[in-house]
Z-matrix of the N, CA and C atoms (Angstrom, degrees):
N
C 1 1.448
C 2 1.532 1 107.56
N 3 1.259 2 130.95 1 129.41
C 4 1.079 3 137.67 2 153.86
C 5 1.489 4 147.70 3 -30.95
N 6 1.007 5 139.02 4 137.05
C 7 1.472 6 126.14 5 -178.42
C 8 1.790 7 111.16 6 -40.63
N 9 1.190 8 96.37 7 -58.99
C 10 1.632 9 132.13 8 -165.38
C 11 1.539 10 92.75 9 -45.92
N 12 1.733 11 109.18 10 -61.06
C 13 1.446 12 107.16 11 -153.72
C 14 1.403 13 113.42 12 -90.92
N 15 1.594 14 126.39 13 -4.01
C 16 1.261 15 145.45 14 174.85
C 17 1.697 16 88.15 15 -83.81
N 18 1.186 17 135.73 16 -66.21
C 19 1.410 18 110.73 17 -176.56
C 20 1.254 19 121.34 18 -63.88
N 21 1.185 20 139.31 19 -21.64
C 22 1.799 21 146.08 20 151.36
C 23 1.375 22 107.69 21 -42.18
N 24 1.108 23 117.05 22 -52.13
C 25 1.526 24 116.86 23 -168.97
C 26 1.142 25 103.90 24 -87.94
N 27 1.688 26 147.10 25 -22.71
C 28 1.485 27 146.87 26 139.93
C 29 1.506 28 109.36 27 -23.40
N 30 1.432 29 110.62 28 -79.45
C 31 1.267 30 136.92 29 162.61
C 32 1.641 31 115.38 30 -16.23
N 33 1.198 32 97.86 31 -52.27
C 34 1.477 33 106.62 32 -171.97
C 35 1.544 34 124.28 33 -69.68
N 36 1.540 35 97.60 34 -47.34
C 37 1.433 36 134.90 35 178.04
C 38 1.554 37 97.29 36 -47.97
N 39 1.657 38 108.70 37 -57.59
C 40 1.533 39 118.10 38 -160.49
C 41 1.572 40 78.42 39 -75.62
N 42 0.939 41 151.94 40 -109.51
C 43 1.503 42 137.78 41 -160.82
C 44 1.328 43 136.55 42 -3.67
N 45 0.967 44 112.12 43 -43.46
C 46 1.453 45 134.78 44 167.40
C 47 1.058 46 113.41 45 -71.08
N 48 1.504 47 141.44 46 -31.26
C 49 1.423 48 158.02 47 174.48
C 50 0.925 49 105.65 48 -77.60
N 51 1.412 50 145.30 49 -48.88
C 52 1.336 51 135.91 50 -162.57
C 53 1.917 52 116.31 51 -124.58
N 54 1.800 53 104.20 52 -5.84
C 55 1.352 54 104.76 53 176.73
C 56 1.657 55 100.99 54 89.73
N 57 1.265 56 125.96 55 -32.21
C 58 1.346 57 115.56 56 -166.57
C 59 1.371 58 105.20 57 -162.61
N 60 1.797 59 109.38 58 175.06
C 61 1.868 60 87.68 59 -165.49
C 62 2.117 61 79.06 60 -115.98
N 63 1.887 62 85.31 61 -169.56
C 64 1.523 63 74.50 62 -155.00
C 65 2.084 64 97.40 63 -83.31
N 66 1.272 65 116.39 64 8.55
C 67 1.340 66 102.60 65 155.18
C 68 1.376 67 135.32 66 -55.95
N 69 1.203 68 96.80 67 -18.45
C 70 1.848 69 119.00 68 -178.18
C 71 1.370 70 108.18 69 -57.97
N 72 1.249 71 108.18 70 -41.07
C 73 1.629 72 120.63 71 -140.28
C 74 1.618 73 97.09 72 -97.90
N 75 1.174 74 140.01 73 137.52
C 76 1.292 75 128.06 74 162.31
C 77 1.733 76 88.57 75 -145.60
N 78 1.097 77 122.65 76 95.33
C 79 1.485 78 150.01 77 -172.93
C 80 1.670 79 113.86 78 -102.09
N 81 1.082 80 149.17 79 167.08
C 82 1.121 81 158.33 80 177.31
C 83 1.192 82 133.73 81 -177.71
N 84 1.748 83 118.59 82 116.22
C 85 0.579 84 112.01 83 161.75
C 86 1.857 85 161.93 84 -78.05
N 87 1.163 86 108.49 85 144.45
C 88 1.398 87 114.39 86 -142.95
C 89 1.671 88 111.68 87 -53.69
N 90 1.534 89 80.97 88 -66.03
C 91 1.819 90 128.88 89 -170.26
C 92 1.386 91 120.53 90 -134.34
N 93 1.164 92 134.80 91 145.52
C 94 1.463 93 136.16 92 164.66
C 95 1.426 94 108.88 93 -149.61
N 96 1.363 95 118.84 94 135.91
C 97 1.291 96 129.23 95 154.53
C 98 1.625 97 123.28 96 -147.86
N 99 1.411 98 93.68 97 -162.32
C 100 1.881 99 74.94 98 -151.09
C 101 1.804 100 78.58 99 -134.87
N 102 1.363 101 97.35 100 178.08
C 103 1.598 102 104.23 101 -177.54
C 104 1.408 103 115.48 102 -138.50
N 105 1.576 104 138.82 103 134.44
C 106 1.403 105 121.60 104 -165.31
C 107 1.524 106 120.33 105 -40.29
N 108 1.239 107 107.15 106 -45.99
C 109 1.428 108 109.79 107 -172.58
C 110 1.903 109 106.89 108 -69.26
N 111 0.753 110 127.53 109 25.05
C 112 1.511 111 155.22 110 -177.68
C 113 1.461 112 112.24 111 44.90
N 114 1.440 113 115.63 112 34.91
C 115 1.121 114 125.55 113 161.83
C 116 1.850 115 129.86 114 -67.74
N 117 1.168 116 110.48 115 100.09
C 118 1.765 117 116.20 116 -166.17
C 119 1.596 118 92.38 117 -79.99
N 120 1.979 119 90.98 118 153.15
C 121 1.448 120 95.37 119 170.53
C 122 1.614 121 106.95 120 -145.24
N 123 1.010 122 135.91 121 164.41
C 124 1.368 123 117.17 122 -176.22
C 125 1.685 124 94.84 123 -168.05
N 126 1.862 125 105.66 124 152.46
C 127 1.657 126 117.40 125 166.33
C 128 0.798 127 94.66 126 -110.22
N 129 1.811 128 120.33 127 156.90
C 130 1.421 129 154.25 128 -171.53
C 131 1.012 130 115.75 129 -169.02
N 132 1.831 131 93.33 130 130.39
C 133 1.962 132 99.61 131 -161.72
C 134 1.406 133 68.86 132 -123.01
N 135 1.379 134 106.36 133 169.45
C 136 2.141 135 138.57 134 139.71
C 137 1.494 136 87.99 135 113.45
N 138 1.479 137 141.48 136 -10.87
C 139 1.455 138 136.18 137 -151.06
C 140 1.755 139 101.87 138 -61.05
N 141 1.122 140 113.64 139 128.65
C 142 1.585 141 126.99 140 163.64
C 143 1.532 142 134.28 141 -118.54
N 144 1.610 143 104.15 142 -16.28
C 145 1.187 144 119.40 143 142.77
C 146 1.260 145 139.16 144 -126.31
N 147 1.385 146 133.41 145 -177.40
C 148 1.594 147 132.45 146 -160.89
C 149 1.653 148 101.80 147 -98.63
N 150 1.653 149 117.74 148 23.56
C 151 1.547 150 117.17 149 -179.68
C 152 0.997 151 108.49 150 -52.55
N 153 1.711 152 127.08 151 143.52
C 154 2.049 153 109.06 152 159.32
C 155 1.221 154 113.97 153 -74.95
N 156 1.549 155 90.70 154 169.29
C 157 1.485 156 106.01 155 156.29
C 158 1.506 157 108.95 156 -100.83
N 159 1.728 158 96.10 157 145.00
C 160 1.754 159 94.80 158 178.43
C 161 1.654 160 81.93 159 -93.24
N 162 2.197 161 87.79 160 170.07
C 163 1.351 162 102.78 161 -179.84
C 164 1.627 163 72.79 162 -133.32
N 165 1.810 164 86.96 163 122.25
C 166 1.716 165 86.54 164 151.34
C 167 1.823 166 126.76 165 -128.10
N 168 1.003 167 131.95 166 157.77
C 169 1.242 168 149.92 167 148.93
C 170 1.503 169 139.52 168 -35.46
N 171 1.187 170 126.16 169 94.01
C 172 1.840 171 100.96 170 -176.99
C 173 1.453 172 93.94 171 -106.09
N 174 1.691 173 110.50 172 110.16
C 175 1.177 174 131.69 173 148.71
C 176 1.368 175 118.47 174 -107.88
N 177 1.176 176 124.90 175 161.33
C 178 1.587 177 142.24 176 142.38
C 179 1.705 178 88.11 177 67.90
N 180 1.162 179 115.19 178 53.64
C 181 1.778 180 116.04 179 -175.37
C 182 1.511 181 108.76 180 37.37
N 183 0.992 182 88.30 181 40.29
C 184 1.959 183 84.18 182 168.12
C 185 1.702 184 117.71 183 -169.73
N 186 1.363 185 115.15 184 147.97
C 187 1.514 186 103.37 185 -156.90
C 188 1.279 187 110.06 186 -83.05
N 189 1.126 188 157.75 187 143.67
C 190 2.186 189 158.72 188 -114.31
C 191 1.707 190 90.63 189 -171.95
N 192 1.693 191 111.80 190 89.75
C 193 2.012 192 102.75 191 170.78
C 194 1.559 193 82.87 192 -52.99
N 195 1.305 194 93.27 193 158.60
C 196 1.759 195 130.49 194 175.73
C 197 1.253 196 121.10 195 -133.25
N 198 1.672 197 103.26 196 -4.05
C 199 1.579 198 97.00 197 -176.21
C 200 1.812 199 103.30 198 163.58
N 201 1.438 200 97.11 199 153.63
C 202 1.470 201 118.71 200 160.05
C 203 1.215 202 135.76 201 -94.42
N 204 1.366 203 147.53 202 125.53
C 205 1.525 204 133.34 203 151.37
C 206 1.757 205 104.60 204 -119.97
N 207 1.329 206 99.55 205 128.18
C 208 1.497 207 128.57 206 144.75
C 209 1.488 208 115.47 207 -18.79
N 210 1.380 209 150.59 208 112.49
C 211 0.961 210 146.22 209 146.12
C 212 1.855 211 124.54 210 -49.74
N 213 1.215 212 127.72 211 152.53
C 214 0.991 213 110.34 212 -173.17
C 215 1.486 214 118.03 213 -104.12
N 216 1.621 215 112.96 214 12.08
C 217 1.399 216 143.81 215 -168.27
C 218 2.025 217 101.62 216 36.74
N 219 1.402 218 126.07 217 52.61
C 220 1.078 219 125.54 218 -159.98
C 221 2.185 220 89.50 219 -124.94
N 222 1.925 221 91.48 220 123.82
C 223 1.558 222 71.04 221 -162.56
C 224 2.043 223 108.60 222 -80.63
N 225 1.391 224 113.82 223 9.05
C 226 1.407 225 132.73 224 165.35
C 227 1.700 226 109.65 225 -69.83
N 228 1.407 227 93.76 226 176.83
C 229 1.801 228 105.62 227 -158.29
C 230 1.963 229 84.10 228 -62.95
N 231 1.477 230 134.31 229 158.95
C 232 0.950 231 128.94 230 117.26
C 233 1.235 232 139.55 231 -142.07
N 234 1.213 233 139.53 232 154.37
C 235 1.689 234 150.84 233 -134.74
C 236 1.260 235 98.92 234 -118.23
N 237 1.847 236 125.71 235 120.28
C 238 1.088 237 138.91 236 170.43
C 239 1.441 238 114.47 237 -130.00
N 240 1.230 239 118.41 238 140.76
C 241 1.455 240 137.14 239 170.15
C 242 1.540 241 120.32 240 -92.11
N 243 1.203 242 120.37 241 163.71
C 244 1.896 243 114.34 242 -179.31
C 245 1.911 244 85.37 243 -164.63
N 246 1.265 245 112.37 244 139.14
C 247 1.555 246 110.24 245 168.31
C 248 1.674 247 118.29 246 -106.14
N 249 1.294 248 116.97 247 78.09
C 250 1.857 249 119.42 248 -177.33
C 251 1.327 250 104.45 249 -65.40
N 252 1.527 251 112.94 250 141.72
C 253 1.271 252 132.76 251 -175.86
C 254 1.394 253 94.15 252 -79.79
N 255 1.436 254 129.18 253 112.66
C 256 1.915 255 126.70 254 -162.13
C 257 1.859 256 82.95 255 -100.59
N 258 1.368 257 92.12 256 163.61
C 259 2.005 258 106.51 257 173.51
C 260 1.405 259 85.04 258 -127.28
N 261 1.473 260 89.55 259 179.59
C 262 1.495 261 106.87 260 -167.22
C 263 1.692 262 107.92 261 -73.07
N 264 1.418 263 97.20 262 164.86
C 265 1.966 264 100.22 263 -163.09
C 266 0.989 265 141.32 264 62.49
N 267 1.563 266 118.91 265 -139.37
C 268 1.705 267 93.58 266 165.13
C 269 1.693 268 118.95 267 -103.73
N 270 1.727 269 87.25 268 160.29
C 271 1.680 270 97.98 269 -170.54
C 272 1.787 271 92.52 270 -114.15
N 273 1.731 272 83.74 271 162.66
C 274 1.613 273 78.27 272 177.67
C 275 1.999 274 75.03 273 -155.25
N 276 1.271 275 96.48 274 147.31
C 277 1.250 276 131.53 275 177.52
C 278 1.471 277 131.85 276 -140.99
N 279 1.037 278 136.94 277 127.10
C 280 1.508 279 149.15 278 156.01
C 281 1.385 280 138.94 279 -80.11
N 282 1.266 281 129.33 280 138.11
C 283 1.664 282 130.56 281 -175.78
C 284 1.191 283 116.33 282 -134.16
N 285 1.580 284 112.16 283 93.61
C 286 1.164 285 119.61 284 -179.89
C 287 1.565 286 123.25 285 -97.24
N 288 1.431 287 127.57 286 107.07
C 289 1.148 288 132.89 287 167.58
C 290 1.944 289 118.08 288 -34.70
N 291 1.162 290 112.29 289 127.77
C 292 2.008 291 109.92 290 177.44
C 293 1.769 292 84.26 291 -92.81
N 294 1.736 293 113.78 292 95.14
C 295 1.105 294 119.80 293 178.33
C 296 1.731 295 103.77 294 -167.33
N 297 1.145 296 105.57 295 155.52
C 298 1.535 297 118.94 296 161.94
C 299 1.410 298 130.85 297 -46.30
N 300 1.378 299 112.15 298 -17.06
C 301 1.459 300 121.11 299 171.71
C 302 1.403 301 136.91 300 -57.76
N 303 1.500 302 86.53 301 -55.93
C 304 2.092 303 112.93 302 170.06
C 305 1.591 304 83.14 303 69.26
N 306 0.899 305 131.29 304 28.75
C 307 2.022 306 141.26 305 157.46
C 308 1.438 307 97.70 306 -61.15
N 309 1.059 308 144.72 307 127.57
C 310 1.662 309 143.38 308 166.63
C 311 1.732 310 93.86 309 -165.50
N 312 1.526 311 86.04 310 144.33
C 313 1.936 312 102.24 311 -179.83
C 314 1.608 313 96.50 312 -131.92
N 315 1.144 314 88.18 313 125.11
C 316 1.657 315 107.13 314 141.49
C 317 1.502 316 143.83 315 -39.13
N 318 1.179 317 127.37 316 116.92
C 319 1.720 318 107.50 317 174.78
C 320 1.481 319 97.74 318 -130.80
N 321 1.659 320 103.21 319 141.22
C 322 1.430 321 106.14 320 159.33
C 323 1.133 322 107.21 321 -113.50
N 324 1.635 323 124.45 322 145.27
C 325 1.605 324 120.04 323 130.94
C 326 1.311 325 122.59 324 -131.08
N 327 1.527 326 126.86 325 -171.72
C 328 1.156 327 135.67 326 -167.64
C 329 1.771 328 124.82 327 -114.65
N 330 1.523 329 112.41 328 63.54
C 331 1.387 330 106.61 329 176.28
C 332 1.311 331 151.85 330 -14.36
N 333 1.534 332 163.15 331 90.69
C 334 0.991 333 134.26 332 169.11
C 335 1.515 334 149.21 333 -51.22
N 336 1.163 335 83.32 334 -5.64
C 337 1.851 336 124.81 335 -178.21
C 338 1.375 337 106.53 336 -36.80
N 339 1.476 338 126.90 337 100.04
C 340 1.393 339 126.16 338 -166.08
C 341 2.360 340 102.81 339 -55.16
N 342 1.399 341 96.01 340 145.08
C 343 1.544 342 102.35 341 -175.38
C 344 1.477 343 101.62 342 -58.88
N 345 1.027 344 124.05 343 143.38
C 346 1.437 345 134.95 344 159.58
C 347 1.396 346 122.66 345 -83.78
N 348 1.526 347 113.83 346 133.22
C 349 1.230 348 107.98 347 176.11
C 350 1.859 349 118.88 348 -125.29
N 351 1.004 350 130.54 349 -178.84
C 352 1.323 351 126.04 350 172.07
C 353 1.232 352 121.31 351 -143.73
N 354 1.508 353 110.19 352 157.18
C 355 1.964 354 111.31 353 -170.50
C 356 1.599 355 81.39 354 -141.12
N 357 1.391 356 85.11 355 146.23
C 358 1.884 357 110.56 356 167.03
C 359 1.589 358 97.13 357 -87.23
N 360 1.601 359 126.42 358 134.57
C 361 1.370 360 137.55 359 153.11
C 362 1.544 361 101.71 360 -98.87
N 363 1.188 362 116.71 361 95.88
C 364 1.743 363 112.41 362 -153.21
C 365 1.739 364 78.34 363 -102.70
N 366 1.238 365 153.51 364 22.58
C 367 1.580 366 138.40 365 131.45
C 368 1.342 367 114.99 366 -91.11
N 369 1.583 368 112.06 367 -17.42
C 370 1.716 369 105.44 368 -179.18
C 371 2.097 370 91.86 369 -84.81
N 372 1.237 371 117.87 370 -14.86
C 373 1.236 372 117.57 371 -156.48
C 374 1.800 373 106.48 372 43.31
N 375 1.311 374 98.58 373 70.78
C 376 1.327 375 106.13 374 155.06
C 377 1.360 376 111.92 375 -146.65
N 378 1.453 377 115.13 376 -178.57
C 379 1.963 378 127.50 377 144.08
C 380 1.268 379 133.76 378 -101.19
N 381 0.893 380 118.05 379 139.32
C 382 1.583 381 100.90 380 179.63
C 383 1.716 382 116.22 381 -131.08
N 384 1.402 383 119.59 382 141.76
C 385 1.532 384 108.74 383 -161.28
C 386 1.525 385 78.34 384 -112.40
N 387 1.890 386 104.09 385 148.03
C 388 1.512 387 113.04 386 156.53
C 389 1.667 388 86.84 387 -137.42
N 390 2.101 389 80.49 388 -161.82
C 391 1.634 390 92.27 389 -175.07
C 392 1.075 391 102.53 390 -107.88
N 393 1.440 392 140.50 391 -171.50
C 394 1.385 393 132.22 392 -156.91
C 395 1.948 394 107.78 393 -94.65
N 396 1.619 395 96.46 394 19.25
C 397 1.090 396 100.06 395 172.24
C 398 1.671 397 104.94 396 -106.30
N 399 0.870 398 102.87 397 27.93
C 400 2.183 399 106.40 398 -159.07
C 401 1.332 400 109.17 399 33.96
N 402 1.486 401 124.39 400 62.35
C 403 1.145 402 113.16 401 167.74
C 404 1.514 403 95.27 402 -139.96
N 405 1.746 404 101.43 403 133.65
C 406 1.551 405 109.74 404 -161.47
C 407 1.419 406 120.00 405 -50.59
N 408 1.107 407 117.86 406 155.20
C 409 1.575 408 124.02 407 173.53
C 410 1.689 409 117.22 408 -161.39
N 411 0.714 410 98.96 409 124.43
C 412 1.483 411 127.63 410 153.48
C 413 1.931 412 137.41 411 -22.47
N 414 1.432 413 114.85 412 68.77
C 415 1.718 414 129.63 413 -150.41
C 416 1.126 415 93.92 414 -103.80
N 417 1.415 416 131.49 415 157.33
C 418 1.336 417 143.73 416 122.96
C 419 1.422 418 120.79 417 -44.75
N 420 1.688 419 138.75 418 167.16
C 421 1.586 420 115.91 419 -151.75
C 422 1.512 421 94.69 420 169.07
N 423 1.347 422 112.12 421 131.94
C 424 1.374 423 123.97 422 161.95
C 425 1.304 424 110.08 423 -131.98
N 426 1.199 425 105.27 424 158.32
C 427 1.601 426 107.39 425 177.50
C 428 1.608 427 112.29 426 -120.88
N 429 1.207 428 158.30 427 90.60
C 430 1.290 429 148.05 428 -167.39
C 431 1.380 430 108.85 429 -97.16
N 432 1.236 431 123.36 430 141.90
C 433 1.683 432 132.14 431 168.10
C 434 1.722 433 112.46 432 -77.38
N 435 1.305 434 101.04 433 165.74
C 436 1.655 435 77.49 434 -175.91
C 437 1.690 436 111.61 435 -99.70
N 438 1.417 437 117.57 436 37.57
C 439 1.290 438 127.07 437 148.77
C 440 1.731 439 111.89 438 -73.42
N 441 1.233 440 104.68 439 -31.52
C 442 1.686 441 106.09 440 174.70
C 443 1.938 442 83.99 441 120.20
N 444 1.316 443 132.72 442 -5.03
C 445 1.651 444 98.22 443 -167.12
C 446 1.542 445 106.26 444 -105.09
N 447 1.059 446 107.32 445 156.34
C 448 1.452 447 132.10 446 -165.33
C 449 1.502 448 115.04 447 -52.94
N 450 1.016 449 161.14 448 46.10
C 451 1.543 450 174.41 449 -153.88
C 452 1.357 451 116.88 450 -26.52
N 453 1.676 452 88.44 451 -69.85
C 454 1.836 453 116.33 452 -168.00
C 455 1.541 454 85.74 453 -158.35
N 456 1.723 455 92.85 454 151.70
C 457 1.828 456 117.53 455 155.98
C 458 1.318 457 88.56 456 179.10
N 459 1.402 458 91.18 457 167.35
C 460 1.744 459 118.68 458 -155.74
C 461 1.544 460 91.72 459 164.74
N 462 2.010 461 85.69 460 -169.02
C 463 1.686 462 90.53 461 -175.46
C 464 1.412 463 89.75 462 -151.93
N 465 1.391 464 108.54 463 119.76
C 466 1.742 465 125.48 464 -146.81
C 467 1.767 466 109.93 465 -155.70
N 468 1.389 467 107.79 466 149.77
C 469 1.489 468 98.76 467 -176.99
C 470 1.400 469 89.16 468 -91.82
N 471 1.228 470 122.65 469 -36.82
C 472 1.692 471 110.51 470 174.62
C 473 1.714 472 111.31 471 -129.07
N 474 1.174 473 112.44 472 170.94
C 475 1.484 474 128.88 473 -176.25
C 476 1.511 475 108.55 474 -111.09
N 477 1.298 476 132.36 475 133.11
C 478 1.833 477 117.23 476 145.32
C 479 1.348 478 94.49 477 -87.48
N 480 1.372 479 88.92 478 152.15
C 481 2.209 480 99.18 479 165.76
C 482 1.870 481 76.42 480 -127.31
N 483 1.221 482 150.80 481 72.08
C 484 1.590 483 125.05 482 174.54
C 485 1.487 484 83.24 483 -104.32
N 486 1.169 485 127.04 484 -28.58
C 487 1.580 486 125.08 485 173.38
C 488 1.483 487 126.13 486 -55.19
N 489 1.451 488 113.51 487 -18.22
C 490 1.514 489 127.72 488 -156.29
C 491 1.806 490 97.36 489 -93.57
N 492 1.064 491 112.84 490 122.43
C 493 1.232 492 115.45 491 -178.62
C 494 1.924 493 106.14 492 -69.76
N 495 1.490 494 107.68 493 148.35
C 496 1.131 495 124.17 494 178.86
C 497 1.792 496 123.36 495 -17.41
N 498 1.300 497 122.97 496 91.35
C 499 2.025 498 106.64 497 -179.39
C 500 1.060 499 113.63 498 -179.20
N 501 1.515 500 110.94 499 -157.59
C 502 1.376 501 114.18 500 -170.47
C 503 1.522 502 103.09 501 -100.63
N 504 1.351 503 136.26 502 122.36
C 505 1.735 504 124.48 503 171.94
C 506 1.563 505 106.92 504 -133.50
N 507 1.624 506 111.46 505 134.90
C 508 0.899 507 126.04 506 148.41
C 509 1.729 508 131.59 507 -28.17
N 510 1.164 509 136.00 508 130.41
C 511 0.893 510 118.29 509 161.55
C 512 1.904 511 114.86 510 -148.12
N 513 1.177 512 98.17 511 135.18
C 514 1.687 513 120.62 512 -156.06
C 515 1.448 514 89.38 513 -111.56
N 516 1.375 515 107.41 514 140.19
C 517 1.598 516 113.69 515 178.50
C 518 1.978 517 94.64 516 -177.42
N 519 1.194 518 90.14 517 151.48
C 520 1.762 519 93.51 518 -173.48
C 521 1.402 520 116.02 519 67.89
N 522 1.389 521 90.26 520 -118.34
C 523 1.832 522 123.73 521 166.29
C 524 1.009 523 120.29 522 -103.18
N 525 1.580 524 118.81 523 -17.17
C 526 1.629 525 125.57 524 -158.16
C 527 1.503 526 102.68 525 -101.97
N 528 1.475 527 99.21 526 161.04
C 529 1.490 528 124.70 527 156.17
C 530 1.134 529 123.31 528 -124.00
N 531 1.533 530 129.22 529 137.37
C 532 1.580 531 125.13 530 -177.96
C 533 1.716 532 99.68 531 -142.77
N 534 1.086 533 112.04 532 -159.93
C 535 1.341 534 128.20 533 -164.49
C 536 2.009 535 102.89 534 -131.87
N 537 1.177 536 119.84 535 145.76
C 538 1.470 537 108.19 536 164.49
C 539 1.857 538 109.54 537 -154.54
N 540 1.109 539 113.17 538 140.27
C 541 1.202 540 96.77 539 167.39
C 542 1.573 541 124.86 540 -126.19
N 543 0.877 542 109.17 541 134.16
C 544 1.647 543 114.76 542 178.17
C 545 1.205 544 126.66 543 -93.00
């Protein structure tokens, strides 16, 4: 198959999926806010098709999608929810409509979510995240090599790296960034 005719039939697919493409749509959102327990909520008027909205994340200086919602292609106000896994302090999040608008809002709030921290068990060859009481808990987590590519992530009270060949790696968890070497 061709370059040409693999993007036609993309094209097509997404048409057929949603009734319309996202030039159709010029939607807007109203309002958005967010809730401690990091529950987002947001109004949206103009919708004409069922495009999502992404939900994304600003972690680790860079924005992480977190999620999809369904539009309700309704061209009246409508009210959607999304539940983001919040870290400690403040969170900030975005909701970007897959539409012609380029309309997207921001939300911040302010967690109580005790800070997370981490220790190398460099004979278990692992990490392990607790709370600042050392009692284990449960983070979101990437691991990067220092080529820049993505290793491992998950959401774990601890990590093995005994698989990770000899170096320097990034490692992203919570809110934080640090350095580790193995």
């Amino acid at each position: 198959m061709t370059k040409r005719l693999l993007i036609l039939v993309l094209f097509l697919v997404r048409l057929i999926s949603y009734g319309q493409t996202a030039t159709d749509d010029l939607r807007q959102i109203i309002s958005a806010k967010a809730y401690n327990d990091g529950t987002l909520e947001w109004t949206s008027a103009g919708e004409t098709t069922k495009l999502p909205y992404v939900i994304e994340q600003f972690r680790w200086n860079k924005w992480i999608k977190i999620g999809e919602v369904d539009a309700h292609a309704s061209s009246g106000q409508n009210i959607y929810r999304f539940k983001a896994v919040p870290y400690a302090g403040e969170n900030l999040c975005r909701i970007k409509p897959v539409s012609n608008s380029n309309d997207s809002k921001e939300v911040k709030w302010t967690s109580n979510l005790p800070k997370v921290k981490f220790s190398i068990k460099k004979k278990a060859s692992k990490i392990e995240f607790s709370d600042e009481q050392s009692r284990p808990i449960e983070t979101m987590y990437e691991i990067i090599d220092s080529s820049g590519t993505l290793v491992k992530k998950g959401w774990a009270q601890y990590v093995s790296y005994d698989n990770l060949p000899k170096g320097t790696y990034t490692l992203n968890y919570d809110n934080s960034t640090t350095e580790f070497k193995r």
